[in-house]
C-alpha positions as CSV (number, residue, x, y, z in Angstrom):
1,X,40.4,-113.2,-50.7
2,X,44.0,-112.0,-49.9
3,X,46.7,-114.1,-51.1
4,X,49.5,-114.5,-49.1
5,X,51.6,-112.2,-50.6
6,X,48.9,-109.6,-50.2
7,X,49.2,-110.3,-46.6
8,X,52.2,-108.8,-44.2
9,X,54.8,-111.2,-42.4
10,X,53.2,-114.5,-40.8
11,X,55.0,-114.9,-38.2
12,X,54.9,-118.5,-36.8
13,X,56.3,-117.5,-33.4
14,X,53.0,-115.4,-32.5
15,X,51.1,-117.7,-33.6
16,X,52.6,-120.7,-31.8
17,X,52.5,-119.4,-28.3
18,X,48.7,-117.7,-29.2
19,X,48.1,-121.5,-29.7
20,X,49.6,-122.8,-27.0
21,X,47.3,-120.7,-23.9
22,X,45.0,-122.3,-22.6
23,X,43.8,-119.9,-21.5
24,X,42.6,-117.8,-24.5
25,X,43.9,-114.4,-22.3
26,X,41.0,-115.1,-19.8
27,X,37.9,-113.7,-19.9
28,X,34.8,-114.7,-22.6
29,X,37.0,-116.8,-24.9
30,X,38.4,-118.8,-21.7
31,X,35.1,-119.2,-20.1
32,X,33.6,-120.4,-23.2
33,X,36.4,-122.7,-24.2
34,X,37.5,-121.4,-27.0
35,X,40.8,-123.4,-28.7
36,X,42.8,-122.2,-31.5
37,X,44.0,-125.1,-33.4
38,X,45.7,-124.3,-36.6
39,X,47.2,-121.0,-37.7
40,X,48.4,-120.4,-41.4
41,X,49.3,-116.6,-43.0
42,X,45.8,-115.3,-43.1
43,X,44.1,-118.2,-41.8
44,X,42.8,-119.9,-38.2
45,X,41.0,-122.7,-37.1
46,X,39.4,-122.9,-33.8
47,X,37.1,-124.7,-32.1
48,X,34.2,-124.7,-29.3
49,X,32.7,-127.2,-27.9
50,X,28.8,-127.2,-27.0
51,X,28.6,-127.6,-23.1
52,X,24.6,-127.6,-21.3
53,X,25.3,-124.5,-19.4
54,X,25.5,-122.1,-22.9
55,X,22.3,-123.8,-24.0
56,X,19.1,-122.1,-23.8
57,X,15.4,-123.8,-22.4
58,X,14.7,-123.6,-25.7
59,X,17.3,-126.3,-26.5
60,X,19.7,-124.8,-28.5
61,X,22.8,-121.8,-27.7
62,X,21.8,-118.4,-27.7
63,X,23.2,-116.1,-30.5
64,X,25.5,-114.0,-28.4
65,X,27.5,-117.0,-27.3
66,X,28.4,-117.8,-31.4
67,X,29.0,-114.2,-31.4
68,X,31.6,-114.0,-29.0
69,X,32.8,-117.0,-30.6
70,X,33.1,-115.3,-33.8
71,X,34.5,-112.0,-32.8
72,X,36.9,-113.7,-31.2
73,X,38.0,-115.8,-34.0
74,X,38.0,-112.3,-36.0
75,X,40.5,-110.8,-34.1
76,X,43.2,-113.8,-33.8
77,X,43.6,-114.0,-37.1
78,X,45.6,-111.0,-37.3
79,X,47.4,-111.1,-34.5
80,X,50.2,-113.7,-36.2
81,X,50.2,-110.9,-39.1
82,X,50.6,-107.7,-37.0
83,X,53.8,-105.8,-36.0
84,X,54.6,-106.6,-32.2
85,X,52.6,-104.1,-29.9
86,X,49.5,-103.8,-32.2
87,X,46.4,-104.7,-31.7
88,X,43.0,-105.3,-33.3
89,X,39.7,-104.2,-32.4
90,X,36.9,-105.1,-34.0
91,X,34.5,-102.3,-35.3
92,X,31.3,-104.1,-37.0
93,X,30.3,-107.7,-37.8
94,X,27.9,-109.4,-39.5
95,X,26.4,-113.0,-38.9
96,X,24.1,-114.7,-40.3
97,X,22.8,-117.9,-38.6
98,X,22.0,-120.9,-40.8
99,X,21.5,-123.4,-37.9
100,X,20.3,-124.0,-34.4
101,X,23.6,-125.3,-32.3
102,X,22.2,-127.8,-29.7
103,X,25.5,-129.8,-28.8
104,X,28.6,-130.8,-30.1
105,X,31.4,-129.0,-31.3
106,X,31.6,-125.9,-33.6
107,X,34.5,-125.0,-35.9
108,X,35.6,-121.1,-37.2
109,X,37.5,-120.9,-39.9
110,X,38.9,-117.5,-40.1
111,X,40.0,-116.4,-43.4
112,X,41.4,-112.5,-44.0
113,X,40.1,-111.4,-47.1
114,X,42.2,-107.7,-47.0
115,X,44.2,-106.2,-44.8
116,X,45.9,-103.0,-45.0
117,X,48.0,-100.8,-42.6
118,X,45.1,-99.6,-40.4
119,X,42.2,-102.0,-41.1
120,X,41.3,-105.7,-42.2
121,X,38.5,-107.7,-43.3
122,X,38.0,-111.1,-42.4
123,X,35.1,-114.1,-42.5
124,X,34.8,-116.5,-40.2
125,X,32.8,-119.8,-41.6
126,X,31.5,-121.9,-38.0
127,X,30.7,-125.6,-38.4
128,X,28.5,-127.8,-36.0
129,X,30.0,-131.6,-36.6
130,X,30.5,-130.8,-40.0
131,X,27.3,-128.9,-40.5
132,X,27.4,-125.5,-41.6
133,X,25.9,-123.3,-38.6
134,X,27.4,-119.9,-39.1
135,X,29.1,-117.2,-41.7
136,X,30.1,-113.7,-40.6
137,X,32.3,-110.7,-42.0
138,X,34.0,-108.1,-40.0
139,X,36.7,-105.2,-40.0
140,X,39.0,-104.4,-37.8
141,X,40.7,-101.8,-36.9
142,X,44.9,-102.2,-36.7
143,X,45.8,-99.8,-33.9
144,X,49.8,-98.7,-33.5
145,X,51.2,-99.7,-29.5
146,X,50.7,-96.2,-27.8
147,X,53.6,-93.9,-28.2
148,X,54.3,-93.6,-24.4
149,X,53.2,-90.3,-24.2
């Protein structure tokens, strides 16, 4: 795992008005609820909570929607660690289930384990009430703001 002097500039800023949408930037995290709740250099916590609609007739959520919840929690991460104008885009991801999610809430802990100029690795650690449901791994690519070309 990186230390935080392996890691670039946290800065606080980013991560304070990230935290502060409600709105998760619209889209999947927004209509699944998504809320990030703590931010540390190299570190998130969000959460999700369970609602019937994202719950399958065979009683429990289907695999895509901890998915989305996990790439999304993949991504964040970086942003409070990123120069202004980049961006990160995930490029593979593993999960591996542990649980069936049937209600309540779930918890990502995103932790970056490296990160370089063009590229990091994070894991993401999901909790149901305490339970652990989920672990994943992903990189990322770090992409530069376009040159305005």
């Amino acid at each position: 795992m990186a230390t935080t002097a392996d890691l670039p500039e946290f800065n606080q800023r980013i991560a304070d008005v990230m935290m502060a949408a409600k709105e998760q930037g619209g889209g999947l995290p927004q209509w699944l609820g998504i809320e990030l709740r703590e931010f540390t250099a190299g570190r998130l916590v969000a959460t999700m909570e369970i609602r019937p609609d994202l719950v399958t007739p065979i009683g429990a959520i289907h695999g895509g929607v901890m998915a989305g919840f996990v790439d999304h929690c993949l991504g964040c991460v970086l942003y409070p660690l990123m120069k202004p104008g980049q961006w990160a885009a995930t490029t593979e991801f593993k999960l591996n289930y542990l649980r069936a999610v049937k209600s309540g809430t779930l918890t990502a802990e995103s932790t970056v384990l490296a990160m370089g100029r063009r590229s990091a690795v994070v894991r993401v650690e999901v909790t149901n009430d305490g339970a652990l449901a989920c672990v994943a791994q992903g990189t990322l690519l770090v992409s530069e703001p376009p040159s305005g070309k």
